[in-house]
N, C-alpha and C positions, 0 to 999 in steps of 0.2 A: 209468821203472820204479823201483820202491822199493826198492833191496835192504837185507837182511837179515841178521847175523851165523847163521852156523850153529846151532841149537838155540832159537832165539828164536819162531819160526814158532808161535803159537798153536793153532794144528790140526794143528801135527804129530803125527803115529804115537807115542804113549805110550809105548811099546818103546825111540824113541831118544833115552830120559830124561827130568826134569823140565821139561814144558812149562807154559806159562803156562793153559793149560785145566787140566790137572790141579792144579796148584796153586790155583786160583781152586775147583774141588769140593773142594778139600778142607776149604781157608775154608768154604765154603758148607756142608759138612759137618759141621764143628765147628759155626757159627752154627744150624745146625737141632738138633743133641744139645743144648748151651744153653738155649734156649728148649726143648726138651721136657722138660729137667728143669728149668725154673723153672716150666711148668704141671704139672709130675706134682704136687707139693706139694701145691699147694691144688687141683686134681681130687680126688684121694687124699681131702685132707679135708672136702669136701663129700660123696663117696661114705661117708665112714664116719660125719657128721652123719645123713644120708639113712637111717644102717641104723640106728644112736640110734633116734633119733626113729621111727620104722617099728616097732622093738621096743620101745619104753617107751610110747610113747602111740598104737599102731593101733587102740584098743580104745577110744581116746576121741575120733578124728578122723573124718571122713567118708569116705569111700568113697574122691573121687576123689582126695584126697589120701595116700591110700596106694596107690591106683595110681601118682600120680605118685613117690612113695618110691620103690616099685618100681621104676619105670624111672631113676630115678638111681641106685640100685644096681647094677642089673643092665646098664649103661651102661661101669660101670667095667670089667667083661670083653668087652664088644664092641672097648677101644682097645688091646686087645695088652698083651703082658707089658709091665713095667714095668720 
């Protein structure tokens, strides 16, 4: 049998202190904030190309290319506040 120094127990109960699970989401927490804001950026500026071009030149593009405008647009509110 393995034993274990007191508090070290990875599934232990969160309540009796820093365990190695919660430290490990928290990592994992910060690494997902990171990478969502190194893609908001360029999300952000493709959605605001998308509305450019949609308002400067719908009037000179085909149809199903300002559908697709549209849906890049309106894309950027389906992924939540920013």
């Amino acid at each position: 049998m393995v034993q274990r120094r007191p508090g070290t127990d990875p599934l232990a109960d969160s309540t009796g202190g820093d365990t190695t699970l919660s430290r490990s989401d928290r990592r994992n927490g910060v690494s997902l904030a990171k990478i969502r804001h190194g893609l908001r950026t360029p999300i952000n500026h493709i959605i605001g190309y998308a509305e450019i071009i949609r308002e400067e030149a719908a009037d000179k593009l085909p149809a199903p290319f300002v559908i697709d405008l549209d849906k890049i647009h309106s894309s950027g509110y389906l992924s939540g506040p920013g």
